[in-house]
N, C-alpha and C positions, 0 to 999 in steps of 0.2 A: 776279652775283646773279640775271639772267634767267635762266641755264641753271639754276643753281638751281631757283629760282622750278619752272620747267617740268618739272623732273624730278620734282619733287615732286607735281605734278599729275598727273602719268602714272601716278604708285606710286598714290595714289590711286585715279585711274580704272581699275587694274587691282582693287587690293582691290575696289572697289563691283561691278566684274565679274564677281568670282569668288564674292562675296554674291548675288548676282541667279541665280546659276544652278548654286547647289550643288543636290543632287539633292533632292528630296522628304522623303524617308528620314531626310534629317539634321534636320530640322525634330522639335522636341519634342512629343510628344503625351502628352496628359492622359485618365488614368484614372478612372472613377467607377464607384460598387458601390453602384445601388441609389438612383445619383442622388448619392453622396458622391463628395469628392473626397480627402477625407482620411480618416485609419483614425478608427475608431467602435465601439460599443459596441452591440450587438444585443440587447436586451432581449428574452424569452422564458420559454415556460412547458414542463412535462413533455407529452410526446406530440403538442407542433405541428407544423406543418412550415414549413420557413423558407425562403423563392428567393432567391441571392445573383447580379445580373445584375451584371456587369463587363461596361463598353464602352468602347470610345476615343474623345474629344470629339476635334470637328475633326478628321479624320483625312484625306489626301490620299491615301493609297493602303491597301491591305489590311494589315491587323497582325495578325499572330499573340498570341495569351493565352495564359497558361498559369496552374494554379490550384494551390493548396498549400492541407494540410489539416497543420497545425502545420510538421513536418519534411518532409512527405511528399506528392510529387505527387497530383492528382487525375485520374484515369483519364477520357477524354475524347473523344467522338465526334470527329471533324474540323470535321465542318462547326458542332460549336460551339466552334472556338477561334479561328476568324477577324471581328474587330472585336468582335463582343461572342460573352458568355459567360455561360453560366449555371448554377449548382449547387442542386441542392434537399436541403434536408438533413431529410432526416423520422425520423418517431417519435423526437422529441427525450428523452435519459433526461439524469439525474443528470450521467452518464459527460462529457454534452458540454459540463455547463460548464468555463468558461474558454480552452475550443476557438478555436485563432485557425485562421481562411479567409484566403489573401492571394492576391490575381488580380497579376498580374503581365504587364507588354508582352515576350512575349519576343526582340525583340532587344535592348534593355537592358531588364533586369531590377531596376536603380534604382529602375525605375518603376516603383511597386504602391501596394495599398489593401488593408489585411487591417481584417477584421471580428470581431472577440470576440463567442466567444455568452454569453451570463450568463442563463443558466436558472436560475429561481427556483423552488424547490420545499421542502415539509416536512421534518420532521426525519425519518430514517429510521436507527434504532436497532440495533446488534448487539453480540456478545459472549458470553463463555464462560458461562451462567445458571446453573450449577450448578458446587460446588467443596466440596469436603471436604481440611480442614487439621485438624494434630493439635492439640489444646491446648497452647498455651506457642510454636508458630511463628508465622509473617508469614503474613497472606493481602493479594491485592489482586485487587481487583474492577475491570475495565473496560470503560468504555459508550463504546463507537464509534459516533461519530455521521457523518452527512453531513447538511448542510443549508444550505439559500441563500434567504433572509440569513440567517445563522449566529445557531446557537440560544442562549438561555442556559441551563446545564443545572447539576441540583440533585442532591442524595442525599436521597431522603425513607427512613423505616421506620415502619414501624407507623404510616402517615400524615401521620408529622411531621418536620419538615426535623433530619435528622441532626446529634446533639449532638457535636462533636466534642471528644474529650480530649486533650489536651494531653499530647505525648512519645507517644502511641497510635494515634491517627488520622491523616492528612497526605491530602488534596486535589491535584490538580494536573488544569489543565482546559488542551488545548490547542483547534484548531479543529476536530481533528481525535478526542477523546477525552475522556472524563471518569473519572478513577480518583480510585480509593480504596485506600488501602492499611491495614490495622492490623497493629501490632506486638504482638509477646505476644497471639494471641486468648485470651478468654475463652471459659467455659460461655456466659457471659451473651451473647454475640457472634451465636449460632447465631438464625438468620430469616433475614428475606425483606428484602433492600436494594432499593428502587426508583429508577432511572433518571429523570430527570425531565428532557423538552428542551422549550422553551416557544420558539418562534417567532412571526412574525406570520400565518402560512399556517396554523398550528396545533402543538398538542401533544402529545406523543409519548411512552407513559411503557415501560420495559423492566422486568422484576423479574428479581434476580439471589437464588439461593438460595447461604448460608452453614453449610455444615453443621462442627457440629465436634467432632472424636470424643475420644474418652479418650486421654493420650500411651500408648504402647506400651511395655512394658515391655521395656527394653534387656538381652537376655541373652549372655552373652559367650561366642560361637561358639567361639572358638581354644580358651581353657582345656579346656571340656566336649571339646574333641575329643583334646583331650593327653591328659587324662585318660584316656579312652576306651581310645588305643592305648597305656598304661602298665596297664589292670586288663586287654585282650587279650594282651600281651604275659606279664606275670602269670598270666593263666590256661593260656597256650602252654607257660610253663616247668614249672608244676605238674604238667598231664597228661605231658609230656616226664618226670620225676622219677618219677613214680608209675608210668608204663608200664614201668622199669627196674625198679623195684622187683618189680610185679607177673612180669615176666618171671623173675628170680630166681629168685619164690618156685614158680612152674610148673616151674622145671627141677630144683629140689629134692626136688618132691614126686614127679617120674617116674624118680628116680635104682632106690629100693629095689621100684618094679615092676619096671624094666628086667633087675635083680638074679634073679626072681620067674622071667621067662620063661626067662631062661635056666636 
């Protein structure tokens, strides 16, 4: 039971050993962006500029950073990828919301702190404004929007929110659009449809013109052209028939000069 005992103390006093004097390196170090330690949510507006500092808490020896911009590395002087790091992302548009930043330790890359931008901004409206359909087809109208926080968006005409009729009209509004579709237009259909996006930044209105023409008369190509090559054809054989005829009658009438000269 002593040797026991004492074996057991050795395996010990070796693990506690080899704890005391693993290298620096293995020791875990912690990241912050900006003073965080965990990922976050950057709240921002159009055209700011924003500094994202990444640094290693407690660090015993030099660390290497590394920065990502969604999928994709960030291009990086040297001397700022060692313990800390810093990105400045300016003239912030539309484009950068929902943009994740993630700084990263690069000998494990476990280790990171990514940042979401959430740019907040107006509705900013677009779309086809002008459309010409015949009477009796489909049109549809659509208002593409962007906006943050996301707008609520109408059909007005003629100033008043769009009467919709049933089996005719159909709606469908995603985050990203706002259509209109009618079936069977009418004469009565033809104006000016407005866009309407109402946010808390502000509102935003687009007008879309509906013009709509008389149906076209459907005339039936193939026949007229059958026809065509059956009265050509017709008139081929006619002048063919009558050129014989005619030839006949020319050798007839030089038979009793020919008689004459002689």
């Amino acid at each position: 039971m002593a040797r026991r005992g004492g074996g057991l103390l050795q395996t010990c006093r070796l693990l506690l050993s080899v704890v005391l004097f693993l290298p620096h390196e293995m020791t875990s170090s912690v990241l912050t962006v900006n003073g965080k330690s965990e990922n976050y949510i950057l709240n921002t507006q159009l055209g700011s500029e924003e500094s994202l500092n990444c640094a290693v808490q407690d660090h015993t020896g030099d660390e290497g950073l590394l920065w990502y911009r969604e999928g994709g590395a960030v291009d990086l002087k040297s001397e700022n990828t060692v313990n800390s790091s810093a990105v400045c992302v300016s003239s912030i548009s539309e484009n950068d919301n929902g943009v994740t930043f993630t700084c990263k330790l690069q000998r494990d890359q476990s280790v990171a702190v990514s940042v979401v931008l959430n740019v907040t901004f107006p509705p900013l409206l677009s779309g086809n404004d002008f459309q010409t359909v015949e009477e009796g087809s489909a049109a549809k109208l659509v208002c593409n929007v962007q906006s943050n926080p996301q707008a609520q968006m109408t059909w007005y005409r003629d100033s008043r929110v769009l009467n919709l009729e049933k089996n005719r009209h159909q709606v469908q509004q995603t985050s990203e659009s706002l259509q209109l579709s009618i079936a069977k237009v009418k004469k009565s259909d033809n104006g000016t449809y407005s866009c309407f996006a109402r946010s808390p930044l502000q509102t935003k209105v687009m007008d879309f013109h509906l013009i709509v023409k008389d149906r076209g008369s459907t005339v039936p190509i193939e026949p007229i052209i059958a026809a065509a090559v059956v009265v050509f054809l017709t008139l081929c054989f006619g002048l063919v028939a009558r050129r014989q005829r005619i030839m006949k009658l020319c050798v007839k009438g030089e038979d009793p000069q020919r008689e004459t000269a002689l």
